[in-house]
C-alpha positions as CSV (number, residue, x, y, z in Angstrom):
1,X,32.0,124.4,174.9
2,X,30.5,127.9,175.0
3,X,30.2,127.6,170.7
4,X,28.5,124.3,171.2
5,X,25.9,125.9,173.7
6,X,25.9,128.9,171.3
7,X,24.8,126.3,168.1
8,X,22.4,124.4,170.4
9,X,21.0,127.8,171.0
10,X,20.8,129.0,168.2
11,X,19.5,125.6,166.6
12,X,16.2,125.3,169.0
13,X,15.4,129.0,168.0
14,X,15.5,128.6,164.3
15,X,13.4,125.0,164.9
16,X,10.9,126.8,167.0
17,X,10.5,129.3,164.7
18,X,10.0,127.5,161.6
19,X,7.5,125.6,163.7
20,X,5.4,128.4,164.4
21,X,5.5,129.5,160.8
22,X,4.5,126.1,159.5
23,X,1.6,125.9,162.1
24,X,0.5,129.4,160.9
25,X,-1.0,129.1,158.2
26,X,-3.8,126.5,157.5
27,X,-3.6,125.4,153.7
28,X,-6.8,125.6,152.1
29,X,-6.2,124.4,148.7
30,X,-3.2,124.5,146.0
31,X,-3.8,125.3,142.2
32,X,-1.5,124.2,139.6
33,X,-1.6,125.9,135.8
34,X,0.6,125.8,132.9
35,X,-0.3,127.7,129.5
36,X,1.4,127.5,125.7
37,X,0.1,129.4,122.7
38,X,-2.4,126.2,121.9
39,X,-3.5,124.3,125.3
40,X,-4.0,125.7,128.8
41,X,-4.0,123.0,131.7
42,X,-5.7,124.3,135.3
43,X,-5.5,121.7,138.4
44,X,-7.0,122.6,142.3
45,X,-6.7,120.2,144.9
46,X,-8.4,120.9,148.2
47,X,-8.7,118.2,151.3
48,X,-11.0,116.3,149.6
49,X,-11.4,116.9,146.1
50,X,-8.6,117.4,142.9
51,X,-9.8,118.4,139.3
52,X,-8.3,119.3,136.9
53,X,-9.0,120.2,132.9
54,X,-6.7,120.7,129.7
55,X,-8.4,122.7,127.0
56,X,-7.6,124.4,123.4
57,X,-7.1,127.4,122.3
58,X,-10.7,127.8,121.3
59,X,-11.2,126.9,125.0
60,X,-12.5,123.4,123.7
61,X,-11.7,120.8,126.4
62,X,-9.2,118.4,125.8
63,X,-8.9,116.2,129.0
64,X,-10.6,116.9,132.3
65,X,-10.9,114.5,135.7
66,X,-12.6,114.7,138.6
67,X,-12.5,112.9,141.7
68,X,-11.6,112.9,145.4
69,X,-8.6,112.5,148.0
70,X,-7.8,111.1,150.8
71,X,-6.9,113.1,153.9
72,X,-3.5,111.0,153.9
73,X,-2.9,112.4,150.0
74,X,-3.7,115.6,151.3
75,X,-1.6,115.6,154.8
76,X,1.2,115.1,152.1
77,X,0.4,117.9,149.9
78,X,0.3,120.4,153.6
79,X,3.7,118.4,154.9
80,X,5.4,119.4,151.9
81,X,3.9,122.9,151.6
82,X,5.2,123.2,155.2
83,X,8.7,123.0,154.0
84,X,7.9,126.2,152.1
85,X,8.6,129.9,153.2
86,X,5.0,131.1,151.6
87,X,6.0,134.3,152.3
88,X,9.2,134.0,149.8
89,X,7.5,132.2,146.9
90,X,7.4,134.6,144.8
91,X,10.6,135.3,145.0
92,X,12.0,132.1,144.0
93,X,13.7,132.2,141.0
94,X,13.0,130.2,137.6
95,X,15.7,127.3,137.2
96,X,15.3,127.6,133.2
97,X,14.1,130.0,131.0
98,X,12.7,127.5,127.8
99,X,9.6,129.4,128.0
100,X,10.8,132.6,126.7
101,X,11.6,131.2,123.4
102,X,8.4,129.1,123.4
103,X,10.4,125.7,124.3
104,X,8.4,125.0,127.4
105,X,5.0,126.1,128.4
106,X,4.5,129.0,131.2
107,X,3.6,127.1,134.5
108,X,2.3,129.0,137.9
109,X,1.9,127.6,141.2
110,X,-0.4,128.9,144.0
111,X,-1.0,127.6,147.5
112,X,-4.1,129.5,149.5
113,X,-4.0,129.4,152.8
114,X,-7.1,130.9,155.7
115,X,-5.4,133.9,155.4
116,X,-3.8,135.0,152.0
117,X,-2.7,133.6,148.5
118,X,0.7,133.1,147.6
119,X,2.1,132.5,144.3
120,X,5.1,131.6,142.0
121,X,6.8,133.7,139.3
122,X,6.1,132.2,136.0
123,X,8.4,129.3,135.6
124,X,9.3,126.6,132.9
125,X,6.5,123.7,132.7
126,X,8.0,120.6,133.8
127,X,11.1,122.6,135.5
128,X,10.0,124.0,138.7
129,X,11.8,125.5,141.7
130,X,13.4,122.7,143.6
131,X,11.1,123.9,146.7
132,X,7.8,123.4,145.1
133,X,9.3,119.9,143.2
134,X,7.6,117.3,146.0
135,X,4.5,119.4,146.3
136,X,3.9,119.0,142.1
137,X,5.6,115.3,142.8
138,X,3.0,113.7,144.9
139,X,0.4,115.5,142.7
140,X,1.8,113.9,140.0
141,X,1.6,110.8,141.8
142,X,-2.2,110.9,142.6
143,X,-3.2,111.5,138.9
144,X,-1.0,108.6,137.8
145,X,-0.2,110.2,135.0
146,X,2.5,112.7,134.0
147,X,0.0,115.4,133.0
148,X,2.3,118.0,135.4
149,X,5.4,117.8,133.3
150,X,3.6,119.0,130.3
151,X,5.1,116.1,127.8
152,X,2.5,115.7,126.1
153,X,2.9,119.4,124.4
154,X,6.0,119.5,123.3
């Protein structure tokens, strides 16, 4: 019985504590990039607008869109943020390592909050960290396309 009360214990503190780090910080917008030696891609979302544009080498662009969000696309976007220790980002490691040989592009994510930015390491285009995966997902989603696996530059 007294482990029990001792887990139940300890359980409410880690909750209440994760809750007061997830209310925190107020996300303010969330950029997305990925690079290769020919084609750099640069996507922000905010609570009401995402853009994004792909251009050459020769900074020539390729693709670009435009357009705006709803606050329900963007209550995802936070939720799944939430789920995030922002102050451990950068610390996640890099599930592959294509990128070092030039198989996959170099990809960066970085959520700004009211108070500070935090960032990824570089990590393989189309292979990121399991804890960013449903932020990049519902992106992904919105665009209707699969611009964010980087496919179309291989």
């Amino acid at each position: 019985m007294k482990i029990y009360c001792l887990f139940i214990c300890l359980l409410v503190g880690v909750i209440g504590k994760t809750q007061s780090i997830r209310n925190d910080k107020k996300v303010t917008s969330v950029h997305y990039s990925w690079f290769t030696q020919l084609t750099e891609f640069s996507l922000n979302v905010d609570s009401s607008n995402i853009s994004y544009v792909m251009t050459s080498n020769d900074n020539k662009p390729i693709q670009a869109f435009k357009g705006k969000v709803s606050s329900g696309f963007w209550a995802d976007i936070v939720m799944f943020i939430s789920y995030i220790d922002l102050e451990k980002l950068n610390q996640l490691p890099a599930p592959t390592d294509h990128r070092a040989a030039d198989g996959a592009p170099y990809a960066k994510l970085r959520i700004r909050t009211s108070e500070e930015i935090y960032e990824t390491q570089y990590f393989d285009g189309g292979f990121p960290m399991k804890e960013i995966l449903n932020v990049l997902h519902t992106i992904n989603q919105r665009l209707d396309t699969h611009i964010l696996d980087c496919s179309h530059s291989k």
